[in-house]
C-alpha positions as CSV (number, residue, x, y, z in Angstrom):
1,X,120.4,91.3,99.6
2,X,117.2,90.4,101.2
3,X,114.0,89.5,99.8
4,X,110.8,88.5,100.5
5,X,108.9,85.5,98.9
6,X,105.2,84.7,98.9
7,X,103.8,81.3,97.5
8,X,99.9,81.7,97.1
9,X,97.6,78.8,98.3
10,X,96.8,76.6,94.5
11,X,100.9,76.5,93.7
12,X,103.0,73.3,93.9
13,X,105.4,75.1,95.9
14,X,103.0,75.7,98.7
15,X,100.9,72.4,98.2
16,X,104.3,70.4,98.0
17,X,107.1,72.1,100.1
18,X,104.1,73.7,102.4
19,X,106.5,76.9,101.8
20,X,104.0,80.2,102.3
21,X,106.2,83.1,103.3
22,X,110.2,83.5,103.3
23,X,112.3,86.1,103.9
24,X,115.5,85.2,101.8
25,X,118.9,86.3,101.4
26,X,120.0,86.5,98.0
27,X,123.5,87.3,96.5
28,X,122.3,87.6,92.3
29,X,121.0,90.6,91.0
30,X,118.3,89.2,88.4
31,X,114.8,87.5,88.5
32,X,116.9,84.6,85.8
33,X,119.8,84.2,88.9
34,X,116.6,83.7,91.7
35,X,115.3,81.8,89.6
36,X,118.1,79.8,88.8
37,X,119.1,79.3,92.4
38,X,116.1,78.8,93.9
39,X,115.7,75.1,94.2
40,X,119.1,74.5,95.4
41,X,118.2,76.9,98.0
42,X,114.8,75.8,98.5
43,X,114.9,72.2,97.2
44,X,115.2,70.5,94.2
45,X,111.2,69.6,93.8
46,X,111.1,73.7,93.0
47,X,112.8,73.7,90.2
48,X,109.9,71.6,88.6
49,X,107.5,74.0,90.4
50,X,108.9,76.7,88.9
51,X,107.8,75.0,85.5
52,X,104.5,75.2,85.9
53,X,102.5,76.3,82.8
54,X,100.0,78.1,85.0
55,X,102.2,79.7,87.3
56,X,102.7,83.5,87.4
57,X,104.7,86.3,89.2
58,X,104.2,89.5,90.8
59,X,107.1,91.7,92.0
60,X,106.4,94.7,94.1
61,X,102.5,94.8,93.0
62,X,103.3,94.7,89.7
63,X,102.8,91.3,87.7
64,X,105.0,89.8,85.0
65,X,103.9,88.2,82.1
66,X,105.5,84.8,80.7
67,X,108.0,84.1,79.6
68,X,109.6,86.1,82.6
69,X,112.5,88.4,81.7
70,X,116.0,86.7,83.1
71,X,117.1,90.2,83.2
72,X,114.3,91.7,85.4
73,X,116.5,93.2,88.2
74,X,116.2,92.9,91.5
75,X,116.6,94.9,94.5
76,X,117.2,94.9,97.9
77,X,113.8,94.6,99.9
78,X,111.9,93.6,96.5
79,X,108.4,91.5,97.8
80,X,108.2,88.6,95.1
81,X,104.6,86.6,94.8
82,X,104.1,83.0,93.1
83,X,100.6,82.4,92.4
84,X,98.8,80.3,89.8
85,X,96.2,82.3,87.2
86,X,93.8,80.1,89.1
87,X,94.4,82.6,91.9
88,X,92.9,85.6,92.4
89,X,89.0,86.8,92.2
C-alpha cells in the first residue's frame, strides 16, 4: 500500500538524512511493522531517529501519544507526520 511520510523541520530524520516528504510503498499493515522497517528502508541512522524522546506522530490529522501503539493500523493512502514537541506554535 502507499503512504505518505512527512518529517517536520527540528527532527533528526530531516536534519540528518535531509528526508522531508516521501511517498512510500509499504507491504505491513501496522504503525509497529512501519516502524520496524523503516530504517532498512530508509537507512539505518533512522532507527536511532525513531528513538528520540521528543519525537511525536500524527496520522491523518490526528496525533498519537507515546508510547505509540504497535497495533495502530494502517491504511492505504494514510498521511504520516514526524515532528518533535518542539514543533508547532
Amino acid at each position: 500500500m502507499k503512504i505518505y511520510l512527512t518529517f517536520l523541520e527540528g527532527t533528526a530524520i530531516c536534519a540528518r538524512q535531509g528526508l522531508k516528504k516521501i511517498e512510500l510503498e509499504f507491504e505491513g499493515s501496522t504503525l509497529g511493522e512501519l516502524l520496524a522497517a523503516l530504517p532498512a528502508m530508509l537507512g539505518m541512522e533512522v532507527g536511532k531517529d525513531l528513538s528520540e524522546p521528543a519525537l511525536q506522530l500524527v496520522i491523518n490529522g490526528r496525533i498519537l501519544t507515546a508510547p505509540f501503539d504497535p497495533e495502530q493500523p494502517l491504511h492505504p493512502g494514510d498521511r504520516l507526520s514526524f515532528l518533535t514537541a518542539l514543533d508547532g506554535g
